[in-house]
C-alpha positions in Angstrom: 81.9 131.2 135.8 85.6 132.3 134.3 85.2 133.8 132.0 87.6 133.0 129.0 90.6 136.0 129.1 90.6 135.6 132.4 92.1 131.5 131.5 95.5 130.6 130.3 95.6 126.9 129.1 98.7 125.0 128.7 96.8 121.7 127.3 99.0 119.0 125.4 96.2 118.9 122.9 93.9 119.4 121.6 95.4 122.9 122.2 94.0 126.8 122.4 93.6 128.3 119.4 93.2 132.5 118.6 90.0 133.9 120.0 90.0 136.2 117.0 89.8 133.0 114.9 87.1 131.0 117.4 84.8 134.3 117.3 84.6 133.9 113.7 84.1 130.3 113.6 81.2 130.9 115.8 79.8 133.3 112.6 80.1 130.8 109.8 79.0 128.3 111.8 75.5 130.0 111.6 76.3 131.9 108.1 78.9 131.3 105.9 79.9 134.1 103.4 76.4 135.4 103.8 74.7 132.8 101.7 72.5 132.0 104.7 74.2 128.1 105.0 76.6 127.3 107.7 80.4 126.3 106.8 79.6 122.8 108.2 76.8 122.6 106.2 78.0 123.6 102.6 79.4 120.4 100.2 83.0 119.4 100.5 82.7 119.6 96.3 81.4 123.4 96.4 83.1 126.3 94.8 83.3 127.6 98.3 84.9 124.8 99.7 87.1 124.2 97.4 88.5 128.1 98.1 89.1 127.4 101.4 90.5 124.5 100.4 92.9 126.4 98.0 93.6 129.6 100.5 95.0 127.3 103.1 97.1 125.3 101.2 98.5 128.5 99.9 98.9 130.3 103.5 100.9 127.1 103.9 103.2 127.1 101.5 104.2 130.4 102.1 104.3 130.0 106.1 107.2 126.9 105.2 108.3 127.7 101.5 107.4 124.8 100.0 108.0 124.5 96.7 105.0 124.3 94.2 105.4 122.5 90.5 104.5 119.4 88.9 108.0 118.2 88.7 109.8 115.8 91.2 110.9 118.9 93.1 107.5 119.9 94.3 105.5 118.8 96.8 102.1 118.1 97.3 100.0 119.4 100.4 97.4 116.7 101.6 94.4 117.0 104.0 93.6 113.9 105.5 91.7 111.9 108.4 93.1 109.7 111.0 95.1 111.7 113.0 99.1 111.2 113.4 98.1 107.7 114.4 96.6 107.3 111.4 99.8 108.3 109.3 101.9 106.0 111.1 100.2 103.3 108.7 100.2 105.6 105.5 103.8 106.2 106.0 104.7 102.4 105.7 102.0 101.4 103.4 103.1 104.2 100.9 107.1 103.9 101.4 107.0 100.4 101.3 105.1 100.3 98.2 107.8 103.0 96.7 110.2 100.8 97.5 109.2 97.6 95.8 107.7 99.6 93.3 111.6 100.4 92.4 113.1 97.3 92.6 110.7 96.2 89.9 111.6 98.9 88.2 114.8 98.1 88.2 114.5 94.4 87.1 111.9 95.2 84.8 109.6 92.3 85.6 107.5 91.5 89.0 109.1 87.6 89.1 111.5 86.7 91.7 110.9 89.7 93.7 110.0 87.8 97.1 114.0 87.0 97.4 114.4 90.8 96.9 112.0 92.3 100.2 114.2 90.6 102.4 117.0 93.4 101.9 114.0 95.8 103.3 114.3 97.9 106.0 112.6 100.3 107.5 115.0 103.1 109.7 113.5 104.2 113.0 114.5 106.9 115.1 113.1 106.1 118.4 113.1 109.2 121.0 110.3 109.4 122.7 106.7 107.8 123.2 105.4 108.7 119.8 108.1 107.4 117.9 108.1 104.4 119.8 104.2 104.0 119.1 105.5 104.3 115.0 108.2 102.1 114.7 105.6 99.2 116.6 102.9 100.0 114.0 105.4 100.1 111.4 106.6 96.2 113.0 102.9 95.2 113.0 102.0 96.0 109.7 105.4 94.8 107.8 107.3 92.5 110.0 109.6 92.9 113.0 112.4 91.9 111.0 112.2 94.6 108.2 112.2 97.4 111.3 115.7 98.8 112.6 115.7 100.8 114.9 119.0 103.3 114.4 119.0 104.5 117.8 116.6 104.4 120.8 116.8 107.3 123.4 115.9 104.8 126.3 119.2 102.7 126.3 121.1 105.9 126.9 119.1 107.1 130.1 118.7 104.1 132.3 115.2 103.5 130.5 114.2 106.6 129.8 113.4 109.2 127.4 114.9 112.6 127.8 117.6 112.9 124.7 118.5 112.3 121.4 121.5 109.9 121.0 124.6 111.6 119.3 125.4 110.5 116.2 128.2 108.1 116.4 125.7 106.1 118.5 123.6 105.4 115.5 122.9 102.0 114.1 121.7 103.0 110.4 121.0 100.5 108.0 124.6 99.7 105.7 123.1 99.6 102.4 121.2 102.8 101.8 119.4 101.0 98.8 117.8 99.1 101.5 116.1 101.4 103.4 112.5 102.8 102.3 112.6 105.4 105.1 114.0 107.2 108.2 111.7 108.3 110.2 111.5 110.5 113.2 109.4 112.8 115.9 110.4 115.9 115.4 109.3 116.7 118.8 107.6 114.5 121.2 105.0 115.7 123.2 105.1 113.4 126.0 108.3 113.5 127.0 109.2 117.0 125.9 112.6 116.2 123.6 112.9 118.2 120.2 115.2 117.6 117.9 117.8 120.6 117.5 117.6 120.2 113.8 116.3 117.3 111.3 118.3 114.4 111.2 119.6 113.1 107.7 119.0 110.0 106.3 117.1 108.3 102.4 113.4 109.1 102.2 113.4 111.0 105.3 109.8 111.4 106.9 109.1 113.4 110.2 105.9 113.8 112.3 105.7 117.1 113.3 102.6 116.8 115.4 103.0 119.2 118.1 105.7 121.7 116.6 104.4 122.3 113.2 104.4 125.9 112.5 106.7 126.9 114.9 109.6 127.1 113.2 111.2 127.4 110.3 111.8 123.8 108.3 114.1 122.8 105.4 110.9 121.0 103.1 113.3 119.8 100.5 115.8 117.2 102.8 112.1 115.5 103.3 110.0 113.1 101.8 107.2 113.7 103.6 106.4 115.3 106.7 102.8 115.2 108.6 101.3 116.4 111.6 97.8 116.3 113.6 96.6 119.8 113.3 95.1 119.9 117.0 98.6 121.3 118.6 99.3 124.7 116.4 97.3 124.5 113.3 93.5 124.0 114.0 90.8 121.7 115.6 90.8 118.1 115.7 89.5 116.4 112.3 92.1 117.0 110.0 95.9 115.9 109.4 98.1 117.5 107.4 100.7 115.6 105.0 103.6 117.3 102.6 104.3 114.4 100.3 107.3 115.2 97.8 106.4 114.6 94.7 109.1 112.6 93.6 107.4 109.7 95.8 104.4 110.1 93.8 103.2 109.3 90.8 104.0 109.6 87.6 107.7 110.6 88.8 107.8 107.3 91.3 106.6 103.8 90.2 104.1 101.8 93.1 104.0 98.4 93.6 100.7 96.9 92.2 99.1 95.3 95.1 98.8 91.8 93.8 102.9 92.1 93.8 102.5 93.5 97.6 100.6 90.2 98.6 102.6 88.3 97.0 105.5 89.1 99.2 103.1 89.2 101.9 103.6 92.7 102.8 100.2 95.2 103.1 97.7 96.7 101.1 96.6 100.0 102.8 92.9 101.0 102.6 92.2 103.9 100.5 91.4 107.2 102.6 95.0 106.3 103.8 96.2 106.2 100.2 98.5 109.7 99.1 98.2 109.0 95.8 94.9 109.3 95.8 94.4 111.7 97.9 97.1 113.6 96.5 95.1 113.2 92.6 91.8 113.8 94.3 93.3 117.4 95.8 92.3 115.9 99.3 88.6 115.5 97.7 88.4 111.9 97.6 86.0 111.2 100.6 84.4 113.9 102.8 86.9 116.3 103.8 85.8 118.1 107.6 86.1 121.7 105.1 85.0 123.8 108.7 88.3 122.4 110.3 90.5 123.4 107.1 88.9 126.7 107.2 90.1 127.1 110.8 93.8 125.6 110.0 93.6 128.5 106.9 92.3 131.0 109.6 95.3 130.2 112.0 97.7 130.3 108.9 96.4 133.6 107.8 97.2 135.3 111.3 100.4 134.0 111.3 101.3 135.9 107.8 99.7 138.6 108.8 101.8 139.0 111.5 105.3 138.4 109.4 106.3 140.8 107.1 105.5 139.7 103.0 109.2 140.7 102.1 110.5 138.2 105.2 111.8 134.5 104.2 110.5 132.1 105.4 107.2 133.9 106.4 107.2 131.8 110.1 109.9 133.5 111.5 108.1 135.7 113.6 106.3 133.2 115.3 109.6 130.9 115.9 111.1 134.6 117.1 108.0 134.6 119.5 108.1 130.5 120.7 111.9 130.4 121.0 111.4 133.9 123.3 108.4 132.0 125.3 110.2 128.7 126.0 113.0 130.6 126.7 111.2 132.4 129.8 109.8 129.5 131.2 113.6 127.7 130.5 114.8 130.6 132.8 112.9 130.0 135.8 113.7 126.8 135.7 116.7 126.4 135.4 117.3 129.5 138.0 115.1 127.3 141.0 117.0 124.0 140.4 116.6 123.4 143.8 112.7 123.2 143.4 112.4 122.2 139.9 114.0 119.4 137.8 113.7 119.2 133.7 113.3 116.0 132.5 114.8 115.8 129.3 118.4 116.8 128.8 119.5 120.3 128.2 120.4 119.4 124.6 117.0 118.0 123.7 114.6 120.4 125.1 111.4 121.1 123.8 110.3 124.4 123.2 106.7 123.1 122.6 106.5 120.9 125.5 108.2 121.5 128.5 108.5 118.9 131.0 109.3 118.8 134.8 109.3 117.5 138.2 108.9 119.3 141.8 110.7 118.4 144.1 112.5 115.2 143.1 109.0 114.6 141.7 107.1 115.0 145.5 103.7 113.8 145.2 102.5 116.7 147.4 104.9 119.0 146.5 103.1 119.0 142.6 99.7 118.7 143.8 100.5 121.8 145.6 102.1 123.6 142.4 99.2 122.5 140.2 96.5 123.9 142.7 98.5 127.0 143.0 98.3 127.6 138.9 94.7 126.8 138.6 93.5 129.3 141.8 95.5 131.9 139.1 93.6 131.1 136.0 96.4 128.9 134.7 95.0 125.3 133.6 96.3 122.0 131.8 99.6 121.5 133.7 99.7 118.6 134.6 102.1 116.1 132.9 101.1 112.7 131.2 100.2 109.9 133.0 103.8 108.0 131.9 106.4 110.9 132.6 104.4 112.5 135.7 105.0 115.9 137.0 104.2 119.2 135.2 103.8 120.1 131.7 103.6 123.3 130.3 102.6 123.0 126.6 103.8 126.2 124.8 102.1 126.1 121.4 101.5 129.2 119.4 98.3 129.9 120.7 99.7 130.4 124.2 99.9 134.5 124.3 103.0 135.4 125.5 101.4 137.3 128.5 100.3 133.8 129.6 103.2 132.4 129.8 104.9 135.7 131.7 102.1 134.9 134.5 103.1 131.7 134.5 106.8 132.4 134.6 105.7 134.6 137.8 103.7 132.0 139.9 106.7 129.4 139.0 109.0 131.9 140.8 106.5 132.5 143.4 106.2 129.3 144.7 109.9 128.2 144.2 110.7 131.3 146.3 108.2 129.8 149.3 110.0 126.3 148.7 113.8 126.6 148.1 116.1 125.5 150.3 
């Protein structure tokens, strides 16, 4: 049996995490805080949970610098259930509701707004499989016909991911007054494109699934940002949501839901609900309070790792995954003869790095993959849609890994090159 140092795993996700962090999880899970009650056994309402609760949404902040007041400058930090998946829904339900909840506000009464949810749009960025899944949940839930999609990556690559558009190719919606949100993948794990920098557009929303916490992010262009915690921040169980405040109440006005009917747009259910979760301090229903301890764990080694003077407080660890991705970029690019990249040089993930052997030889990846595993090195292989090999590179991932990696890469491109 391996044991585990001597495994390097380059899952998708869910994702390593620290064994510092799972050695103490394997404590409280038996004993938490020496009160003789395990951490998944205490109540979600508890003074201890309700620390935990507080430490990591501290650790967060100052991992990000997000700004912390009641006024429409700060923003809330939400712990929720459902995945990314599930905030695909929340997104619309709660943006949508915003934005009726305006143009009420603006015409003072609820009459005669039917006419008005024509003009609304909802503005897509579409570069890759998880943004694609968004912009169809966001069509199933409100209506193809209030979706635009400003640009998708496909109709720029004969059908495929692997970039993000320039600019000048964008199809935004004209009237900004129109649009509830732009939204966007910050980096899309299947296909392994990462934005360069966040895009600009009104009521801007990213999922930030699978690069959350690995590198520095301007909070205040955003309304909201979320992201499964699975990939760099924890276990599966919890989701993490930065909601502005200005799109919350008292400082934004919601649509009542009668009025949403009535135009025959959706009501969401309630554990999707910010507001309330957001009033509740993520309290509401029963919060998992052993994965949030984990995701505070994870965020207290990566302070303690970053100097308290240094702004913002992530740097090291985007120092560290830039320096990681950049190894693996290396070899490569140096062996283009044996390996291919799939996304475009301008787009490339640092998280998720995709390629193909070969030309995408059946055998040629078999033979790759079997090589990495007989060295301890597990989780390769790419998705079922893209094919290939792919190296997920989250912050877990020691650098040592990946500098065995980077070696058996150039071991067996050196057998194979032309």
């Amino acid at each position: 049996m391996p044991s585990r140092d001597s495994i390097s795993y380059f899952g998708a996700g869910p994702a390593p995490l620290p064994t510092p962090v799972l050695e103490e999880a394997s404590k409280v899970l038996l004993n938490y805080n020496d009160s003789g009650i395990g951490i998944t056994e205490i109540s979600h309402r508890s003074p201890e949970a309700n620390a935990i609760l507080a430490h990591t949404q501290a650790s967060l902040r100052q991992l990000l610098d997000i700004p912390e007041s009641d006024g429409p400058e700060g923003y809330q930090i939400l712990f929720l259930q459902g995945g990314g998946s599930g905030e695909f829904s929340a997104v619309v339900y709660h943006m949508v509701s915003v934005w009726l909840g305006a143009q009420a506000a603006k015409k003072q009464e609820q009459q005669g707004l039917e006419k008005e949810v024509e003009r609304l749009r909802l503005d897509y960025l579409v570069t890759g499989s998880w943004s694609l899944k968004a912009s169809q949940e966001a069509a199933r839930l409100v209506g193809a016909s209030h979706i635009n999609v400003v640009t998708d990556a496909r109709k720029h690559r004969d059908g495929k991911f692997g970039l993000v558009p320039p600019q000048d190719t964008w199809t935004r919606t004209t009237s900004e007054d129109d649009v509830a949100l732009t939204y966007y993948c910050d980096n899309e794990t299947v296909d392994g494109v990462e934005f360069p920098s966040a895009p600009s557009g009104p009521n801007l929303v990213a999922d930030m699934s699978s690069n959350f916490l690995s590198r520095a992010v301007d909070i205040r262009r955003h309304a909201a940002i979320f992201g499964g915690a699975q990939k760099n921040v924890g276990t599966t169980g919890i989701t993490i949501a930065i909601v502005s405040n200005r799109i919350l109440p008292p400082h934004a006005a919601m649509a009542d839901p009668a009025l949403l009917r009535r135009c025959g747009l959706s009501v969401g259910p309630i554990v999707l609900d910010w507001p309330t979760i957001a009033k509740n301090n993520s309290l509401y229903n029963t919060l998992p309070i052993f994965d949030v301890w984990i995701a505070g764990q994870v965020m207290q080694r990566l302070l303690d790792q970053s100097p308290a003077g240094k702004s913002p407080r992530i740097a090291e660890q985007e120092a560290e995954s830039d320096r990681k991705a950049g190894m693996l970029y290396d070899v490569l690019d140096r062996y283009s003869g044996v390996y291919g990249v799939v996304p475009e040089k301008s787009a490339r993930s640092r998280m998720n790095i995709c390629f193909r052997v070969k030309g995408g030889d059946a055998e040629a990846e078999k033979a790759f993959l079997k090589g990495a595993e007989g060295e301890g090195l597990m989780g390769l292989k790419g998705h079922r849609s893209v094919g290939g090999i792919r190296i997920s590179n989250y912050n877990a991932v020691k650098v040592s890994a990946v500098e065995k990696l980077a070696k058996c890469m150039v071991g067996f491109a050196e057998e194979r090159k032309a």
